[in-house]
N, C-alpha and C positions, 0 to 999 in steps of 0.2 A: 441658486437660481441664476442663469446667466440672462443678464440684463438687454435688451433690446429692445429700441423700436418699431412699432410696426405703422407705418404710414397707410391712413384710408386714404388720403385725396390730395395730392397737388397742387397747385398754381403756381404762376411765374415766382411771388411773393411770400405764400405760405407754405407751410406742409401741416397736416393734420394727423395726430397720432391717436390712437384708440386709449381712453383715458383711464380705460382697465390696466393695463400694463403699465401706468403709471403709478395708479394708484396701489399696483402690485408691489413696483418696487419699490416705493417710498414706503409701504409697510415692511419691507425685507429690512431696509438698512433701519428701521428704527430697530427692530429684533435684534441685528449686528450689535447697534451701539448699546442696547441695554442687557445683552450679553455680555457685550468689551468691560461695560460697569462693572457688573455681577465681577466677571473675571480677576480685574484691577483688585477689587475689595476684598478677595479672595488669597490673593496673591501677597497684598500686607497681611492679610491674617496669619497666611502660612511664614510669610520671613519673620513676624515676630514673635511667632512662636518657637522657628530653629532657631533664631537668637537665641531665647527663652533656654534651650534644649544646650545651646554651646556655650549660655554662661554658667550652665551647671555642670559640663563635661570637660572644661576645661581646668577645672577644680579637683578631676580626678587621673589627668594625663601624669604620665612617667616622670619625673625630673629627670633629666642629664645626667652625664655620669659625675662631669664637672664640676652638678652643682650641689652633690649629697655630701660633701662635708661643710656644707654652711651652717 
C-alpha cells in the first residue's frame, strides 16, 4: 500500500488530512511489524535447526588424506 496523504482543507497554519488513510496506514505497518516478528521467530527456528542438521553431518564428512593414518 503506498502511503499518502490526502489533504481536505488548508489554512495559512493548518492542513487537514482525511483520518481514514491514517487510520489505514497505521493498521498496514502494524501488519508489517508483526509479520517482521512472525519472520525473525521463524528464522531462529530455521538456523537452529541447520545447526541441529551440521552438528550431525559433520560427524559423517571424509577425513583428509593426511589424516587417515592417525
Amino acid at each position: 500500500m503506498a502511503a499518502k496523504k490526502i489533504y481536505v482543507a488548508s489554512t495559512r497554519t493548518t492542513l487537514t488530512e482525511r483520518k481514514r488513510d491514517v487510520t489505514k496506514l497505521k493498521q498496514a505497518l502494524v501488519r508489517v511489524f508483526e509479520e517482521y516478528r512472525k519472520l525473525k521467530g521463524q528464522q531462529r527456528r530455521f538456523e537452529a535447526a541447520l545447526g541441529d542438521l551440521c552438528a550431525i553431518t559433520t560427524r559423517w564428512s571424509i577425513p583428509r588424506k593426511e589424516c587417515t593414518g592417525l
